[in-house]
Backbone as a ProteinNet text record, in pm:
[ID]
protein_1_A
[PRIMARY]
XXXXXXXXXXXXXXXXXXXXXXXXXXXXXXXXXXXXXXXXXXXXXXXXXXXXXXXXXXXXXXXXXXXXXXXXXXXXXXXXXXXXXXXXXXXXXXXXXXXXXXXXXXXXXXXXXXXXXXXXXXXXXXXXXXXXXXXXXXXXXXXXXXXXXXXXXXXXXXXXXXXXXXXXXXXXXXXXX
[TERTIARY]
101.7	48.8	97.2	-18.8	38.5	91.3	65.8	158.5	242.6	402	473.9	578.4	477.3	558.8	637	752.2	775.3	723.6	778	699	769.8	692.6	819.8	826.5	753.1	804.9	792.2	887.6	908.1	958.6	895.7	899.8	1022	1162.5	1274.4	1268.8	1350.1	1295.9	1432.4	1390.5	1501.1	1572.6	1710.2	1763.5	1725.4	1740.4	1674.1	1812.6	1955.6	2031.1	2075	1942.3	2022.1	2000.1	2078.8	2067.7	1960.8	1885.3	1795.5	1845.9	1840.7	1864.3	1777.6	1791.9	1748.7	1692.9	1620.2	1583.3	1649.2	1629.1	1682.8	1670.7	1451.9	1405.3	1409.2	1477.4	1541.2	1438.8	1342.8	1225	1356.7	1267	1333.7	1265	1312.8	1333.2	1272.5	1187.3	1136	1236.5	1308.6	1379.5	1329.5	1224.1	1175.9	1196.4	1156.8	1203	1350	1392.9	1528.8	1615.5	1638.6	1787.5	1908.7	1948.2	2064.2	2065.7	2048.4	2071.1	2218.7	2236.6	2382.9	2449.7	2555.6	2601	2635.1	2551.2	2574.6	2721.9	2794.9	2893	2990.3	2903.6	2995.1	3012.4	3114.9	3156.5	3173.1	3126.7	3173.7	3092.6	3125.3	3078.5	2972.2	2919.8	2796.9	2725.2	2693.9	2677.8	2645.4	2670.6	2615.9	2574.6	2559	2533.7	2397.1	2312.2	2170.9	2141.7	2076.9	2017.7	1974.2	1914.8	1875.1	1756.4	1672.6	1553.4	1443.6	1414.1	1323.3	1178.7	1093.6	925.2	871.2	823.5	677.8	589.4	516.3	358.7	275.5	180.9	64.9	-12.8	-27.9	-87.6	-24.3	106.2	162.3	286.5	279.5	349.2	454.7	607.4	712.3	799	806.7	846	944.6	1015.5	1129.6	1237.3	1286.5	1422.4	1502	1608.8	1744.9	1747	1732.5	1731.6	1899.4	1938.9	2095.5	2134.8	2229.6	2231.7	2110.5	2051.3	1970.5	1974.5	1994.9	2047.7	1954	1828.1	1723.7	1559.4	1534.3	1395.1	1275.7	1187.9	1077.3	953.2	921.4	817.9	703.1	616	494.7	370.6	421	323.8	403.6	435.1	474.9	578	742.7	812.9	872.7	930.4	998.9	1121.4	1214.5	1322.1	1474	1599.8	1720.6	1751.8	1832.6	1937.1	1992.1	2095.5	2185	2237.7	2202.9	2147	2224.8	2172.3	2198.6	2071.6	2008.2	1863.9	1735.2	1667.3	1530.7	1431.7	1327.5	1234.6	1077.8	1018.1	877.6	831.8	706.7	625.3	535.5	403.2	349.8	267.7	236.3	125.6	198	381.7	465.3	512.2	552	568.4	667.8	812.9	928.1	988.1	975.2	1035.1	1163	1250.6	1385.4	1513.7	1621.7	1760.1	1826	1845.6	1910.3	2007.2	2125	2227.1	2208.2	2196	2178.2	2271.3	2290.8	2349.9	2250.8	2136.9	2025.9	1904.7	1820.2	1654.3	1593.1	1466	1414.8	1237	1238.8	1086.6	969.3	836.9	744	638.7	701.3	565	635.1	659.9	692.9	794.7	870.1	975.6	975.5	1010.8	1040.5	1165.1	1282.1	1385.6	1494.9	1575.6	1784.5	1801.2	1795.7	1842.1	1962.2	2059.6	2186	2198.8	2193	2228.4	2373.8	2450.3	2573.7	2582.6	2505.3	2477.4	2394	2262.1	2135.3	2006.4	1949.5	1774.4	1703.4	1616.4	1504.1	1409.1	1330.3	1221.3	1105.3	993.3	900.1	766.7	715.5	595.2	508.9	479	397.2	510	586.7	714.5	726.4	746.6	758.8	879.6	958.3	1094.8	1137.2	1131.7	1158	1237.3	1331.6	1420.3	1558.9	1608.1	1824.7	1829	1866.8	1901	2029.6	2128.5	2211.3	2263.6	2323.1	2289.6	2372.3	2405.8	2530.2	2470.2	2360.8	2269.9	2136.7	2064.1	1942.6	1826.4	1772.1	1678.1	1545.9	1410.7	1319.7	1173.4	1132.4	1035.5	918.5	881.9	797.5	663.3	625.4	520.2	604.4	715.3	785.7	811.2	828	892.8	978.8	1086	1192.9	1230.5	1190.7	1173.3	1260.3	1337.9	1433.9	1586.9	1643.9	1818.1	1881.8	1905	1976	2129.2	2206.8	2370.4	2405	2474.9	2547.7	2658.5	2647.8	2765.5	2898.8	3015.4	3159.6	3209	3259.2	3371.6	3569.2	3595.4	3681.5	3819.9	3950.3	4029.7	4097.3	4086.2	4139.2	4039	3921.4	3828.6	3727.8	3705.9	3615.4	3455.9	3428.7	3321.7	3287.5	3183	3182	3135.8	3201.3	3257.7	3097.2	3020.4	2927.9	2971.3	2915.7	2933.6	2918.6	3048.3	3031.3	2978.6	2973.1	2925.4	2797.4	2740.2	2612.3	2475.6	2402.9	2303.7	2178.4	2110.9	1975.5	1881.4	1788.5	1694.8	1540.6	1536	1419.5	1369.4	1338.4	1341	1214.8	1153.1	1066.2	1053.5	1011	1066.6	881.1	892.3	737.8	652.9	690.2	656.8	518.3
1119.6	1115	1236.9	1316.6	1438.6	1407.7	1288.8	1254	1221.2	1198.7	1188.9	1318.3	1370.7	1518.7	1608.3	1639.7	1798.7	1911.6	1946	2096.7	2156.7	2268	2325.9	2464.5	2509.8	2614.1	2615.3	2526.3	2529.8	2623.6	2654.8	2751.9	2715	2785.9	2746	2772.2	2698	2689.3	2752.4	2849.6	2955.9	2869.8	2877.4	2874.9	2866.6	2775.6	2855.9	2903	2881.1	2926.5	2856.1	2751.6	2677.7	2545.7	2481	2341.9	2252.6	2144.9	2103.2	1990.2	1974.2	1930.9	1787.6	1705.1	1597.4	1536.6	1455.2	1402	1249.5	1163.4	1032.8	948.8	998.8	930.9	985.5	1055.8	1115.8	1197.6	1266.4	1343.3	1507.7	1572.2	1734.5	1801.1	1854.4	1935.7	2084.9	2134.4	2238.5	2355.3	2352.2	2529.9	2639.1	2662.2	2754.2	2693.3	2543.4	2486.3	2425.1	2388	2346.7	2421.3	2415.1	2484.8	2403.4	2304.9	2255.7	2247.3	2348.1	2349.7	2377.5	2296.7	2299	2476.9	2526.2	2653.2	2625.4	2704.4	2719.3	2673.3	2740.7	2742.7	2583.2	2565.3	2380.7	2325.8	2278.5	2201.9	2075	2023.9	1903.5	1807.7	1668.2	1551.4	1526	1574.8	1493.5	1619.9	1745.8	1860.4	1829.3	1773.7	1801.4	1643.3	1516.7	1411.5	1386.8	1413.1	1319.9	1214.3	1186	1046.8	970.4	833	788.3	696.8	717.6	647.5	545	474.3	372.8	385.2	410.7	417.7	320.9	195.4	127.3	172.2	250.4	298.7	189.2	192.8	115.4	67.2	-81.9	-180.8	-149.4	-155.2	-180.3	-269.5	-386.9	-524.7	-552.1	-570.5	-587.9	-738.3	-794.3	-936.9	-984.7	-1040	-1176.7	-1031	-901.2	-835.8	-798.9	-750.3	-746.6	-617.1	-572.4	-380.8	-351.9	-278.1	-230.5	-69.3	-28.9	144.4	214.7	178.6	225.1	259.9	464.1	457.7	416.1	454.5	444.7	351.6	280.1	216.7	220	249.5	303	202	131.7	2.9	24.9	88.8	65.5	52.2	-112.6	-215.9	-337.1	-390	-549.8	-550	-561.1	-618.5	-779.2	-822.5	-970.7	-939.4	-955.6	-914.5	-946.4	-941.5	-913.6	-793.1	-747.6	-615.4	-553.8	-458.2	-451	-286.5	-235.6	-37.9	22.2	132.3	199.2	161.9	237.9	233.6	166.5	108.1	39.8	87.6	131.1	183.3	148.6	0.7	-52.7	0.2	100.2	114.3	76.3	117.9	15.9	-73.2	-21.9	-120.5	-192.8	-210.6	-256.2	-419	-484.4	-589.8	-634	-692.2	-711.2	-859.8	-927.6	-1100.3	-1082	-1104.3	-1177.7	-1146.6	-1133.7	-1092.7	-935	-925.4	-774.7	-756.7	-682.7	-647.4	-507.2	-409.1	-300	-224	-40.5	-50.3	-23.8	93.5	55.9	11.3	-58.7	-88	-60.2	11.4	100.6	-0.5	-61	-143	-133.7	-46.2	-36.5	-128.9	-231.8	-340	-465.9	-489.4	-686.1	-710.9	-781.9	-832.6	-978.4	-1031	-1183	-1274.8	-1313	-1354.4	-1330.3	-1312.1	-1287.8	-1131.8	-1104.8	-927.8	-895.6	-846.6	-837.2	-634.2	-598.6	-462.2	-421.4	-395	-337.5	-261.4	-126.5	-86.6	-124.7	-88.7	-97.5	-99.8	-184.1	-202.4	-139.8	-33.2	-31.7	-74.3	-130	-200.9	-124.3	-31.9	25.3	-68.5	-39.7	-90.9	-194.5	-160.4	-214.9	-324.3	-304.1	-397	-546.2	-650.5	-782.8	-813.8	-835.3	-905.9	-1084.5	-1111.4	-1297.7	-1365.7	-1406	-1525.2	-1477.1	-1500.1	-1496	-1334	-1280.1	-1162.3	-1127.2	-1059.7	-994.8	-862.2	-812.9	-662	-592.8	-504	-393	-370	-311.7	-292.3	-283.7	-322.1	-390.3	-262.2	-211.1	-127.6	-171.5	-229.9	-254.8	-221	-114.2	-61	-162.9	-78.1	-172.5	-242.2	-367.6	-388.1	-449.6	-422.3	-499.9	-592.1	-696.6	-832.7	-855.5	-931.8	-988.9	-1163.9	-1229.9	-1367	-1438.3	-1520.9	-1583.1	-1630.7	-1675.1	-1696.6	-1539	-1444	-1354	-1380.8	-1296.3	-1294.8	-1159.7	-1090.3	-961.3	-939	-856.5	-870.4	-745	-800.4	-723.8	-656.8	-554.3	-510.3	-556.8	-643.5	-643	-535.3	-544.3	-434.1	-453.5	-308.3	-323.8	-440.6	-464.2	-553.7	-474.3	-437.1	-415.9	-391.3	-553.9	-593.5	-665.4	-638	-720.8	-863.5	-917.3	-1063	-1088.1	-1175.5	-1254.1	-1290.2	-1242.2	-1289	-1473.8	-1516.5	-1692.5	-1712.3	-1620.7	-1659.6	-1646.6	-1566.7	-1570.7	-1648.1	-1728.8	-1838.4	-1763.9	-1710.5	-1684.3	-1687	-1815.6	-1846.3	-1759.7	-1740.1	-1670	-1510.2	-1403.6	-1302.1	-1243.9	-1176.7	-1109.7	-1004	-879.9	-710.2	-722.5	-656.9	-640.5	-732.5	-853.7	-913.1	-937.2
-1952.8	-1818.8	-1741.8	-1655.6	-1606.9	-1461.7	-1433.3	-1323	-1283.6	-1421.9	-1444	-1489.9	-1510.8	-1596.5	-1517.4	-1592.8	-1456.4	-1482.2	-1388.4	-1369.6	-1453.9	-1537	-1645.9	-1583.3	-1432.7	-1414.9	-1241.8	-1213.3	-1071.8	-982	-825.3	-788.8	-719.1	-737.7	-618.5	-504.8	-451.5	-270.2	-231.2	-112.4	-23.3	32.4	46.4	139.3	281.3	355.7	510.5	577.8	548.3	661.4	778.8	780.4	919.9	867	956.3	938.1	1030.9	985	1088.3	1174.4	1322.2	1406.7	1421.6	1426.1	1420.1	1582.6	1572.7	1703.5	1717.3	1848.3	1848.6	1727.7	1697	1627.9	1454.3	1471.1	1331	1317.4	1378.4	1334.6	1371.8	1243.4	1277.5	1413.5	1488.1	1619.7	1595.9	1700.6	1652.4	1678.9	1618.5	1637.1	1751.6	1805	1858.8	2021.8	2048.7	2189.7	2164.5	2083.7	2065.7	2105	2273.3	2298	2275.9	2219.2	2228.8	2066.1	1975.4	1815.2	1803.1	1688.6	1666.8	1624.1	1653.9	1571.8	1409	1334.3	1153.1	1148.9	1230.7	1130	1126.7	1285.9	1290.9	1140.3	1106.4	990.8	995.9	1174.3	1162.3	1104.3	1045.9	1023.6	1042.6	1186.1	1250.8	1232.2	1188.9	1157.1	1031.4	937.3	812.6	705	821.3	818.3	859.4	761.8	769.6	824	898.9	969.4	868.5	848.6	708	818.7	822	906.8	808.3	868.5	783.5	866.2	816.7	938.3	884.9	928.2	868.1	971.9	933.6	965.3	990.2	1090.8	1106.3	1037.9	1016.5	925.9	838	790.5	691.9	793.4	645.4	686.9	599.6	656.7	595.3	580.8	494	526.4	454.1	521.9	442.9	401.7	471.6	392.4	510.9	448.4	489.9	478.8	647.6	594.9	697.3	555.8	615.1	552.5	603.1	620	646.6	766.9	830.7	933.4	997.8	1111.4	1258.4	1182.9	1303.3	1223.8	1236	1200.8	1320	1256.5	1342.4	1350.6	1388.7	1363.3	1473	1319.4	1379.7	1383.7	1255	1200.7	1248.6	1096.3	1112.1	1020.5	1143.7	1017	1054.6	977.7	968.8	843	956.1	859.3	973.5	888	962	917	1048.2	1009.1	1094.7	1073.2	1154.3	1138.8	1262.6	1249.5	1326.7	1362.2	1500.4	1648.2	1573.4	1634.1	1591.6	1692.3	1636.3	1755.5	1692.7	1791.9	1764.2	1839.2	1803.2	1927.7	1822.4	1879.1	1989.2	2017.1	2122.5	1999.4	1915.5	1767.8	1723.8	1720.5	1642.6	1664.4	1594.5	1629.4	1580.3	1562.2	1539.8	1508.9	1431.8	1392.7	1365.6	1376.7	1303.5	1417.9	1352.8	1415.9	1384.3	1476.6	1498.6	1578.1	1500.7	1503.4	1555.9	1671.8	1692.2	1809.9	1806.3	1914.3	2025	2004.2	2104	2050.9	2144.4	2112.8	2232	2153.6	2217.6	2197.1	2287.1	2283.8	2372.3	2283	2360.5	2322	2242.4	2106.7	2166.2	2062.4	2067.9	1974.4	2038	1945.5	2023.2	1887.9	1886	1796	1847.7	1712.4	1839	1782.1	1788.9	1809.2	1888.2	1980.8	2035.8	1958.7	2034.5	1988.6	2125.9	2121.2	2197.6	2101.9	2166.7	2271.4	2293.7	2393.7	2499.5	2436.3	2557.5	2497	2549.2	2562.4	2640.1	2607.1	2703.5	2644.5	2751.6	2786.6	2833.4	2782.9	2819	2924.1	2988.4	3037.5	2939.7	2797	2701	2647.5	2669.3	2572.3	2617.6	2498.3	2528.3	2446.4	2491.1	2469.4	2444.1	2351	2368.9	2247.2	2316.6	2194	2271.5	2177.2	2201.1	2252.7	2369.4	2370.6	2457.7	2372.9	2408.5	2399	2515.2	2554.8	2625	2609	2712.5	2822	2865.5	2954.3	2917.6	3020.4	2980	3101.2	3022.7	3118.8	3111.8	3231.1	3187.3	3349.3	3243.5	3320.5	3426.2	3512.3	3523.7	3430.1	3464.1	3360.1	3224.3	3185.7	3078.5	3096.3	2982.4	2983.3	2848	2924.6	2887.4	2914	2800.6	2847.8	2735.6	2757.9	2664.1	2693.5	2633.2	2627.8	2659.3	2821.7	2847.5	2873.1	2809.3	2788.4	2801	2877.7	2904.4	2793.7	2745.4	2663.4	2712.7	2720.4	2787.9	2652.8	2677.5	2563.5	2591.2	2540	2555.8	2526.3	2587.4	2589	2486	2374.4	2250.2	2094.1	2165.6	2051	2022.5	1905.7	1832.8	1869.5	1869.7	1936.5	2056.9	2116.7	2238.5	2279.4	2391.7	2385.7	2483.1	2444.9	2506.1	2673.8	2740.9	2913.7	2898	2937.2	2955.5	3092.5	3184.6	3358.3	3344.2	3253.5	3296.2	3206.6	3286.7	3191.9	3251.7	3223.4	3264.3	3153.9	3156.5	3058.6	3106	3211.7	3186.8	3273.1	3219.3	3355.2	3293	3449.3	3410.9	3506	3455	3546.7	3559.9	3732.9	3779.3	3798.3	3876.4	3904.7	4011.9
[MASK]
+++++++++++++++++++++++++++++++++++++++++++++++++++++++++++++++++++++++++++++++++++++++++++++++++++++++++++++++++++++++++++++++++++++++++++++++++++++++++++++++++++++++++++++++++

């Protein structure tokens, strides 16, 4: 099969010299408007550490998995799944089922399930928010909704992770009323 085969005389690829700069959404940065590119010679960590991004593309449907070492997931079809990232970013086509472990979410689609973002949520205009959600700060445009079990979450001094707000019960909110 010749679609299996290698190439027995592959053309090597140059060097480019620089390193590519990544975006929130893990997409590469155009060099030419990119004023804040890192200097070559940085050696540090975060300098020569790849993003590891997951995309489900439109009408494509993901179900029943457990997506982990994933720094950023991009949804924008259908997934149903747990996991626990950096970043999650549904689209406005995207639609989101299960529990998530994240530090931000970034929602312009729909999510539905268990939402706990260490940091922060935003909430775009198109975005629908609903089930268990807990959150460092909660940003939500106008035109968004956020409807469900809301809990603030505190960092406690010297803990790890952050401690669920016990003062606050708010079962239902909605931004733009």
């Amino acid at each position: 099969m010749a679609l299996f085969q290698k190439d027995v005389n592959p053309i090597p690829k140059k060097p480019s010299g620089r390193t590519q700069t990544l975006s929130l959404l893990g997409m590469p940065t155009n060099p030419v408007t990119d004023t804040n590119t890192k200097d070559e010679t940085d050696t540090s960590p975060a300098n020569n550490k790849l993003e590891s991004r997951l995309i489900v593309g439109p009408n494509i449907k993901l179900k029943g998995v457990e997506i982990e070492d994933c720094d950023t997931l991009v949804v924008e079809g259908y997934v149903e799944a747990s996991m626990d990232s950096r970043v999650i970013e549904i689209a406005e086509t995207g639609v989101y089922k299960g529990t998530v472990e994240i530090d931000t979410a970034i929602i312009k689609g729909k999510f539905e399930g268990e939402l706990t973002a260490r940091e922060r949520i935003i909430v775009h205009a198109t975005g629908d928010v609903s089930g268990k959600i807990r959150y460092g700060s909660l940003a939500i445009e106008e035109g968004g909704r956020v409807h469900g079990d809301l809990d603030e979450l505190h960092l406690r001094p010297g803990a790890k992770q952050p401690a669920i707000a016990e003062t606050k019960d708010t079962k239902t909110s909605e931004a733009a009323e």
